[in-house]
C-alpha positions as CSV (number, residue, x, y, z in Angstrom):
1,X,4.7,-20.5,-6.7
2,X,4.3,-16.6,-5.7
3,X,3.6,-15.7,-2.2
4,X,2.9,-11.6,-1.4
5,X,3.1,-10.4,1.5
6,X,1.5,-7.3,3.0
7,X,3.1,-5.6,6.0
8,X,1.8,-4.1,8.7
9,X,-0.8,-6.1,10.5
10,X,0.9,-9.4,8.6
11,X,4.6,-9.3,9.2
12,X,5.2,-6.4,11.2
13,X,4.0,-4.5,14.3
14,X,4.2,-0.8,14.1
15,X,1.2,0.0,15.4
16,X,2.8,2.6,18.2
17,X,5.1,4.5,15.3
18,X,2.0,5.1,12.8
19,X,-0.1,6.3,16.2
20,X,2.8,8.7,17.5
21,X,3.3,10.2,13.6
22,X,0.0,10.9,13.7
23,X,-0.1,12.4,16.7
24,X,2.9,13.9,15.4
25,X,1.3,15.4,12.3
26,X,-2.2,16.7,14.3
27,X,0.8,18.7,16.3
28,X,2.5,20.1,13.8
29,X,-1.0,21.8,12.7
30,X,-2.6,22.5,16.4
31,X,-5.4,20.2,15.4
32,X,-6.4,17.6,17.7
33,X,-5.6,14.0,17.5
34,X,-8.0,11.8,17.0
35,X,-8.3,8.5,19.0
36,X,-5.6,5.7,18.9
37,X,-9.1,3.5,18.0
38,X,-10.0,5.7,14.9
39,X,-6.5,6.1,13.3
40,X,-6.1,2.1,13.5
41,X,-9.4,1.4,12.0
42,X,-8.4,2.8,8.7
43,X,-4.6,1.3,9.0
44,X,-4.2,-0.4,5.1
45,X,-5.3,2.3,3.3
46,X,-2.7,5.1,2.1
47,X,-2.0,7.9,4.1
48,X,-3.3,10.6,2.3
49,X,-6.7,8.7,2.2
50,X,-6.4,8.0,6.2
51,X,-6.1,11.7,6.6
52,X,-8.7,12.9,4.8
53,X,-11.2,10.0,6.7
54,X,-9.9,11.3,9.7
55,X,-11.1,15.0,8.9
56,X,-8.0,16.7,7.4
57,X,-9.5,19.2,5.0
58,X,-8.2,17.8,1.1
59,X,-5.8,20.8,0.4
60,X,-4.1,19.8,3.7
61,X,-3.9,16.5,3.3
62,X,-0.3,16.7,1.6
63,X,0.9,18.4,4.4
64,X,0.0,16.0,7.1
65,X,1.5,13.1,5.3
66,X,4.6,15.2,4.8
67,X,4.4,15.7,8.9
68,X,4.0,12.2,9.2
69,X,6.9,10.5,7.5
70,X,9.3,13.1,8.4
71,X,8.7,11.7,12.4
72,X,8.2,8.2,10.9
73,X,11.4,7.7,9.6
74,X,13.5,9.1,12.4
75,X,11.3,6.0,15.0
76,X,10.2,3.3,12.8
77,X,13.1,1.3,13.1
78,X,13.6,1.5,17.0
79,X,9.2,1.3,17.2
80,X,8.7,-1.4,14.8
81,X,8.6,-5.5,15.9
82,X,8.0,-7.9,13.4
83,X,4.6,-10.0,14.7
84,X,4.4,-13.4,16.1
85,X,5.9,-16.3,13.7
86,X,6.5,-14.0,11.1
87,X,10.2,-14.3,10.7
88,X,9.1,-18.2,10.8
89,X,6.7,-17.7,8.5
90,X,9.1,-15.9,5.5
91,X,11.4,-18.8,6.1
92,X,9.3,-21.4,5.2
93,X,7.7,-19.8,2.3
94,X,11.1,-18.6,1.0
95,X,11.6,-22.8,0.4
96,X,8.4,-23.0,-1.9
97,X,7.9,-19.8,-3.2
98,X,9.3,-16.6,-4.5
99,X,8.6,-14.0,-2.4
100,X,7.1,-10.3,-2.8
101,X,5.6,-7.2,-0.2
102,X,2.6,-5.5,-1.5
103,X,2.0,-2.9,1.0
104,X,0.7,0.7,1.2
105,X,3.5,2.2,3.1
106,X,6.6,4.4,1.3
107,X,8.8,1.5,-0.2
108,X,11.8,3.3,0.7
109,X,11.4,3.2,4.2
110,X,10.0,-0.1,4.3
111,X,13.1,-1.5,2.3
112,X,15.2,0.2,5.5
113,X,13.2,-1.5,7.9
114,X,13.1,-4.9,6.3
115,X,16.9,-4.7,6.0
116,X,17.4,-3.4,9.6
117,X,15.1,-6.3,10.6
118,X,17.9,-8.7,7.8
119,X,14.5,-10.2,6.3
120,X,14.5,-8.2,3.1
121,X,17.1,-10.5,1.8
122,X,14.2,-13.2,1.3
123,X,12.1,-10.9,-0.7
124,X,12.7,-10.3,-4.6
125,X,10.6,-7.4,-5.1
126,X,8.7,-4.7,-2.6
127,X,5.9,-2.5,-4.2
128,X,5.0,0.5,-1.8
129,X,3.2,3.6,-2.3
130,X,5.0,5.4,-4.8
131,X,4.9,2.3,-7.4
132,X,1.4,2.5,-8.1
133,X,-1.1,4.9,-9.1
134,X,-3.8,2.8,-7.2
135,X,-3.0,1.0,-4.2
136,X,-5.4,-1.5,-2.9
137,X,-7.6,-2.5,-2.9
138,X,-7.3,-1.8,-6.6
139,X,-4.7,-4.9,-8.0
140,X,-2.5,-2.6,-9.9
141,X,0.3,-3.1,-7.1
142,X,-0.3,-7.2,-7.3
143,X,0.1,-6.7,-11.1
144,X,2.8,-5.0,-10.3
145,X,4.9,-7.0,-8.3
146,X,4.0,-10.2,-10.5
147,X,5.8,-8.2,-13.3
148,X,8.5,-8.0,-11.8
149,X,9.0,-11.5,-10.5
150,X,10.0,-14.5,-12.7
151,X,7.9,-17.5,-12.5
152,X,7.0,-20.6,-14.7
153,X,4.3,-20.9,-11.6
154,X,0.4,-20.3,-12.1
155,X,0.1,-20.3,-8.7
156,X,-0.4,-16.7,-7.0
157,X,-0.9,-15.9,-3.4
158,X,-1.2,-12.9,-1.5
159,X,-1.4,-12.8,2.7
160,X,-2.7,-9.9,4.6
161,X,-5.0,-8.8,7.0
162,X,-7.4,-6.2,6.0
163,X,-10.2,-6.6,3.6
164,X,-8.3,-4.2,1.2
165,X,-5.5,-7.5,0.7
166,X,-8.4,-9.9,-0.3
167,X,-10.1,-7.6,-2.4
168,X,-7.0,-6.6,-4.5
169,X,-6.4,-10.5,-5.0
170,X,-9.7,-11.2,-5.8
171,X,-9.4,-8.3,-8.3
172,X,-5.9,-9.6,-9.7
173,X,-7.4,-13.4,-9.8
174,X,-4.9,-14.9,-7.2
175,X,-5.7,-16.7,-4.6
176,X,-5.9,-14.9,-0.9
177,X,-5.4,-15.9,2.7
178,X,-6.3,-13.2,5.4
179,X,-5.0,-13.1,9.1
180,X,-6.4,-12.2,12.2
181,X,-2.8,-10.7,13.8
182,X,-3.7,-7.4,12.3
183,X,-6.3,-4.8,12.1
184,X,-9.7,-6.8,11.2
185,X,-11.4,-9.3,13.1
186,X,-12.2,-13.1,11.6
187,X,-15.8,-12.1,11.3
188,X,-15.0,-9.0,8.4
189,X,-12.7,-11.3,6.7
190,X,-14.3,-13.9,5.9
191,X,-17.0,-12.2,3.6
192,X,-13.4,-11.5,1.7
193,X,-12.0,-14.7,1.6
194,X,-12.5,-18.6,2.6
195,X,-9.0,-18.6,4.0
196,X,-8.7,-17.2,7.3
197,X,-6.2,-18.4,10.2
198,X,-4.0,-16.5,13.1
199,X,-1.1,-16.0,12.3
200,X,1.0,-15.6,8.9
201,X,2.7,-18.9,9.6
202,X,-0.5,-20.6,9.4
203,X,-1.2,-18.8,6.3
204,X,1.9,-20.3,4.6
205,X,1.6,-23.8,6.3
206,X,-1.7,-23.6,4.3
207,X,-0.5,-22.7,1.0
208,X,2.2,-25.6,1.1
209,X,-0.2,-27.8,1.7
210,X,-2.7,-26.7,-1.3
């Protein structure tokens, strides 16, 4: 078997590191920062596409995201918590599965927070940003990361919490489980997938059990 993992929203907590880099990268420009409510409605889509949903004019987009992760990697580490039962949750599906991250943020610096959290070590691949050419909900990244894995298994899974997860497993043919610790409610998640539960513990306590 093949669990993927997103991140934010499904393992981790950064929620106040993406908010202050983007208040970060408004700054840097003299443009004002939107509200903490609008920047985390459109968190699970790539940057450059939360910019330009936020207003950033398209030939400036570039720059913001430059802004961005040049304060994100000097606080993610120190402003990043992994979520409820998550540790708990690798650990038990590191004993069925092997394990993958699908996610839209930069893989390098999600590799360096994994390892300064010492839970990349249960994780035999990590497909970010700059792996794909489409990132979700498009399934090139799940495709991706299942090329890279070796498995006699025909069983695929992929966790997350936004409707951008499901619909990238429903477009790669795996099977999905969505959870409510992130940024979408039960009620948008469902029309994306039967599976729904709290916490990503739950998720894998499912998928053992299918």
């Amino acid at each position: 078997m093949i669990i993927l993992f997103d991140l934010d929203g499904t393992l981790i907590d950064s929620t106040e590191a993406i908010l202050e880099s983007f208040a970060q990268a408004f700054k840097t420009f003299d443009k004002e920062i939107p509200s903490d409510e609008k920047i985390k409605a459109e968190i699970g889509h790539p940057l450059d596409v939360m910019f330009a949903t936020l207003g950033v004019e398209p030939k400036r987009v570039w720059d913001y995201v430059d802004a961005y992760k040049a304060h994100y990697r000097k606080i993610a580490c120190d402003k990043t918590v992994l979520l409820p039962e998550a540790k708990e949750a690798i650990v038990l599906a590191s004993q069925y599965a092997t394990l993958g991250v699908v996610t839209t943020k930069t893989a390098k610096y999600s590799i360096e927070l994994l390892e300064y959290m010492d839970i990349m070590k249960y994780f035999d691949v990590l497909i970010g940003r700059e792996d794909v050419t489409h990132p979700k909900p498009h399934p090139e990244p799940i495709y991706k990361a299942l090329s890279k894995l070796q498995s006699d298994t025909t069983k695929y899974w992929m966790i997350g919490d936004t409707p951008m997860d499901m619909m990238a497993a429903k477009s790669a043919n795996i099977y999905s489980v969505a959870v409510t610790c992130g940024y979408a409610n039960r009620a948008l998640l469902t029309k994306y997938t039967d599976n729904v539960y709290q916490t990503a513990l739950e998720a894998v306590k499912f998928i053992t059990v299918s």
